[in-house]
N, C-alpha and C positions, 0 to 999 in steps of 0.2 A: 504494500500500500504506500501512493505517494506520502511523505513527508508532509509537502507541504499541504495537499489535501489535510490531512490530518491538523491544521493549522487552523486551516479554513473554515473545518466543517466541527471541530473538538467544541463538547457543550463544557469544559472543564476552561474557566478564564485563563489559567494558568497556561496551558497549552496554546487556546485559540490566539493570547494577546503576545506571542510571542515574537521576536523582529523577524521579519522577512531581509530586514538591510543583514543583520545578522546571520540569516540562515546562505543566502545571497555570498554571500564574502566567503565565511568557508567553505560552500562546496566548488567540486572542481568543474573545469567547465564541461565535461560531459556528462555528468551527474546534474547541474544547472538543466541542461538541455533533456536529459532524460524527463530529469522531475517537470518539465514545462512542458512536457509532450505529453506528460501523463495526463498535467492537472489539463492541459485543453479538450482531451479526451475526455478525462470525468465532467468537464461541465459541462458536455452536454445533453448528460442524463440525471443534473439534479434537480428535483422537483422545488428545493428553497428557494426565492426568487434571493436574497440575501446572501445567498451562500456563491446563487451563479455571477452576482454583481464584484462580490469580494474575490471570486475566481478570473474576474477578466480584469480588475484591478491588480492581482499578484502578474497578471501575466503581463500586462502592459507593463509594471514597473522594471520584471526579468526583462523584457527583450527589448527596452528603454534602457536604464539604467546597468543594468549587473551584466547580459550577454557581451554585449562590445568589448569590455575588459577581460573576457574569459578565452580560454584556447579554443572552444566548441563556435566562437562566434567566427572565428576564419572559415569556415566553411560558409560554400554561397547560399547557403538557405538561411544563415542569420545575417546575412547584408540586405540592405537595400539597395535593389534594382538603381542600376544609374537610372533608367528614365525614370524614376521616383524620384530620384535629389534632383533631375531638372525640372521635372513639377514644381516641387515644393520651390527651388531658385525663382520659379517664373511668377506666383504669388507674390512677392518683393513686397512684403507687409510694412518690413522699414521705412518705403518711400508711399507707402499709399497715403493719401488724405483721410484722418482719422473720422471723421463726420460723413463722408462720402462710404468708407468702410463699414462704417457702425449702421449705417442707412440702409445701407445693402442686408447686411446680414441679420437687421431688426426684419426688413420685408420678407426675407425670405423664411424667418424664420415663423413669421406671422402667416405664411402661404403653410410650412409643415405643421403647425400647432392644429390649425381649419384639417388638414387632411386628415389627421391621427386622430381628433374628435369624431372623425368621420368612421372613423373602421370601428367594426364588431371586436369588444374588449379578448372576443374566444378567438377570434382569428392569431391574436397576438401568440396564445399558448399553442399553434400547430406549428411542427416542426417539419423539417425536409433532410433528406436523405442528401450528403454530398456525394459527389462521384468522388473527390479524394477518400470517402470514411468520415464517418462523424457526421453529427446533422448540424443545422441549424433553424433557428425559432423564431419568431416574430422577436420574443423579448432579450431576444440575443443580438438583435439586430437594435430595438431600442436603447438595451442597455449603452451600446459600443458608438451609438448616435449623442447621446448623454454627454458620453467622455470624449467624440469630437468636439460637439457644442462645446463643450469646457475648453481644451486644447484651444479653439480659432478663440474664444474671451483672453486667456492667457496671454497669445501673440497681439490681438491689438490693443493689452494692457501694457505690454509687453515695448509696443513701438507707441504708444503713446506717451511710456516713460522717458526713453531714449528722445523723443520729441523735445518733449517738455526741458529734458536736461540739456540735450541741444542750444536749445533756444534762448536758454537761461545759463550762460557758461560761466556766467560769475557768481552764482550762489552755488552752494556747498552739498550737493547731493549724497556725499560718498556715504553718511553715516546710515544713510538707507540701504545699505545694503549693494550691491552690483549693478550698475543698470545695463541691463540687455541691450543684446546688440553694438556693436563699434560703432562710432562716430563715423558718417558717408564724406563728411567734409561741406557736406549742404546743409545751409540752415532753412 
């Protein structure tokens, strides 16, 4: 039995609250990679909606955080696709107009809220069969919608800071912490 399932799904606080940064660090990277293959297999037959949110959070963070630094991430099945990193370059969040962005993503966001009111709450609990193995579910697909949503808040919180520090190059940001993204040289 996965480890970290056991993390995830343990009704004992002791277990359930224990670090994933910690579990993450000591193992090695094919045991990283085993155990994350597991847990994405187990989640998609558990009936806890809590347990499968907290299962795509452990995983996001592994192959976010902890794979990259590990041995098991050299292989091309933990890289991202180059035409993935030139997507994501083509977005250039740094240089967008923050109001113009936030506009966008308030309407659009207001177009998916109308649709999702709109579906039957059961449709959300059927699953599908993948041709790789493993299925996938309506609220597999909301959950991982959730944690984009969050992710694009992040980055125009993110270039909003860098804005704002920009613009303002004589008062004293640093005690806040990092601010994201390098200076373009344009104000």
């Amino acid at each position: 039995m996965s480890q970290l399932w056991t993390i995830v799904s343990s009704p004992d606080p002791a277990v359930r609250n224990r670090s994933l940064d910690a579990f993450c660090k000591q193992a090695a990277g094919e045991e990283l990679a085993a155990e994350a293959q597991e847990l994405d297999q187990l989640r998609h037959s558990i009936p806890n909606l809590y347990e499968r949110v907290r299962t795509l959070f452990f995983l996001y963070a592994i192959y976010r955080f902890y794979m990259p630094g590990k041995a098991a991430a050299a292989s091309d099945a933990a890289k991202i696709p180059f035409d993935g990193y030139e997507k994501l370059l083509d977005r250039r969040y740094e240089e967008a107009d923050p109001g113009e962005a936030l506009g966008a993503l308030r309407a659009r966001r207001t177009e998916s809220l109308r649709w999702l009111a709109s579906l039957d709450p059961q449709a959300l609990r059927a699953t599908s069969r993948l041709p790789q193995g493993g299925a996938l579910g309506g609220l597999d697909l909301l959950a991982a919608w959730v944690c984009h949503d969050r992710l694009h808040l992040a980055q125009l919180g993110a270039t909003l800071a860098r804005q704002w520090a920009t613009a303002w190059p004589s008062l004293r940001v640093g005690y806040a912490g990092p601010i994201p993204y390098e200076p373009t040289g344009r104000t």
